[in-house]
C-alpha positions in Angstrom: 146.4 154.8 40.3 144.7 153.4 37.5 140.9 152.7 37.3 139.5 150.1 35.0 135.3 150.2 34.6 134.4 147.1 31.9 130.9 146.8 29.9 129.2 145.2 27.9 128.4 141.5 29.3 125.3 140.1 29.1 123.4 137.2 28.9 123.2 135.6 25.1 122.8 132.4 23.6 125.2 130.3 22.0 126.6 131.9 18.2 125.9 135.2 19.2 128.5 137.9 19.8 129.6 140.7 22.3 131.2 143.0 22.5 133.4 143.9 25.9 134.7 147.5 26.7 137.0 148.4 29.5 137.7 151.9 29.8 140.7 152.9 31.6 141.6 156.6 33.9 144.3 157.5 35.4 147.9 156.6 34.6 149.8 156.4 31.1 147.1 154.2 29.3 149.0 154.4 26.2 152.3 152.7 27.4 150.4 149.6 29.0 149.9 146.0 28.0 146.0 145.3 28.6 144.6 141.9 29.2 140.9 140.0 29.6 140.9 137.3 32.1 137.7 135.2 32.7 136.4 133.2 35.6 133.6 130.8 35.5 132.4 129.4 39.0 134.2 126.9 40.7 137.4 127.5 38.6 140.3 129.5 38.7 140.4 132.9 36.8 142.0 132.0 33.3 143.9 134.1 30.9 141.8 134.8 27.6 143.7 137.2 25.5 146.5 140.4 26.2 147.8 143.5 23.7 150.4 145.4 23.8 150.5 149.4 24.1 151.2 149.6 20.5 148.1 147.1 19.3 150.0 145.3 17.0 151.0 142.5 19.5 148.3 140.0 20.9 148.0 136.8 22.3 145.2 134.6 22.7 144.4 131.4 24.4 143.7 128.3 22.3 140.0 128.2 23.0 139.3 131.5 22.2 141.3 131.6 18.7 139.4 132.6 15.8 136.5 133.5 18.1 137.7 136.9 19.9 139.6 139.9 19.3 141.3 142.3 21.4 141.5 145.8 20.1 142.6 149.0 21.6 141.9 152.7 20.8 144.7 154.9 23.0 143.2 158.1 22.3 139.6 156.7 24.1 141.9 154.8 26.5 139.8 151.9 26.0 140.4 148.1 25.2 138.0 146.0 23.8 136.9 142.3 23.6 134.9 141.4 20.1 133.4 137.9 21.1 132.1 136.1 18.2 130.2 132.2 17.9 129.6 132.4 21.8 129.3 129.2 23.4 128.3 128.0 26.8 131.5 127.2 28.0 132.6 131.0 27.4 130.2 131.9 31.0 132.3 133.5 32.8 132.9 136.8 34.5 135.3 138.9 32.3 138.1 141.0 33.6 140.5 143.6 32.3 143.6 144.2 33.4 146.6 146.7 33.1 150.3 145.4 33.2 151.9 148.7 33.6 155.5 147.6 33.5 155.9 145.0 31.1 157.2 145.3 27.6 155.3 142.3 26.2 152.1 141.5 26.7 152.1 138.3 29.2 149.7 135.4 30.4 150.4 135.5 33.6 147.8 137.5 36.2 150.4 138.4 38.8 152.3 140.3 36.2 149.1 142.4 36.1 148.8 145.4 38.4 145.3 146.9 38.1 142.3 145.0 37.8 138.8 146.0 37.2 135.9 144.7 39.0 134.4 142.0 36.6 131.5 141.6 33.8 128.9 138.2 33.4 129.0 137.1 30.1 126.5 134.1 30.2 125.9 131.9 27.3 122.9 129.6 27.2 122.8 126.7 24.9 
């Protein structure tokens, strides 16, 4: 079983940053893809960005690009989400994931096999 505990949303206003964690126990953290998936209300959770175990391999939606970073440090079995020029339309409740048999990090949230319970990130204009 793998548990997945995120932090760090909050309620900011548009340009400023965040900073997500999502810190991960039990299972082989370090041999993982990791993902962030958002949900605003009303719409249907969307992919945001996913690494691979390594760290070198990331993917990020188009909206996002430029804006966020995914990072990962294996030895704190954490994954982060640095969120930079916030704005409004990025309100949504932020999830982490673990894909814990894939080989390369993927978009898709069935491939996804843990899930943690959710953040608010709210950005006022």
């Amino acid at each position: 079983q793998v548990q997945l505990v995120e932090s760090g949303g909050g309620l900011v206003q548009a340009g400023d940053s965040l900073r997500l964690s999502c810190a991960a126990s039990g299972g082989m953290f370090n041999n993982y893809a990791m993902g962030w998936f958002r949900q605003a209300p009303g719409k249907e959770r969307e992919f945001v960005t996913t690494i691979d175990w390594s760290g070198r391999g990331t993917d990020y939606t188009d909206s996002v690009k430029g804006r966020f970073t995914i990072s990962r440090d294996n030895a704190k079995r954490t994954v982060y989400l640095q969120m930079n020029s916030l704005k409004p339309e990025d309100t949504a409740v932020y999830y982490c994931a673990a894909d814990t048999y894939g080989v390369a990090p993927t978009r898709t949230p069935s491939d996804y096999d843990y899930w943690g319970q959710g953040t608010q990130v709210t950005v006022s204009s």
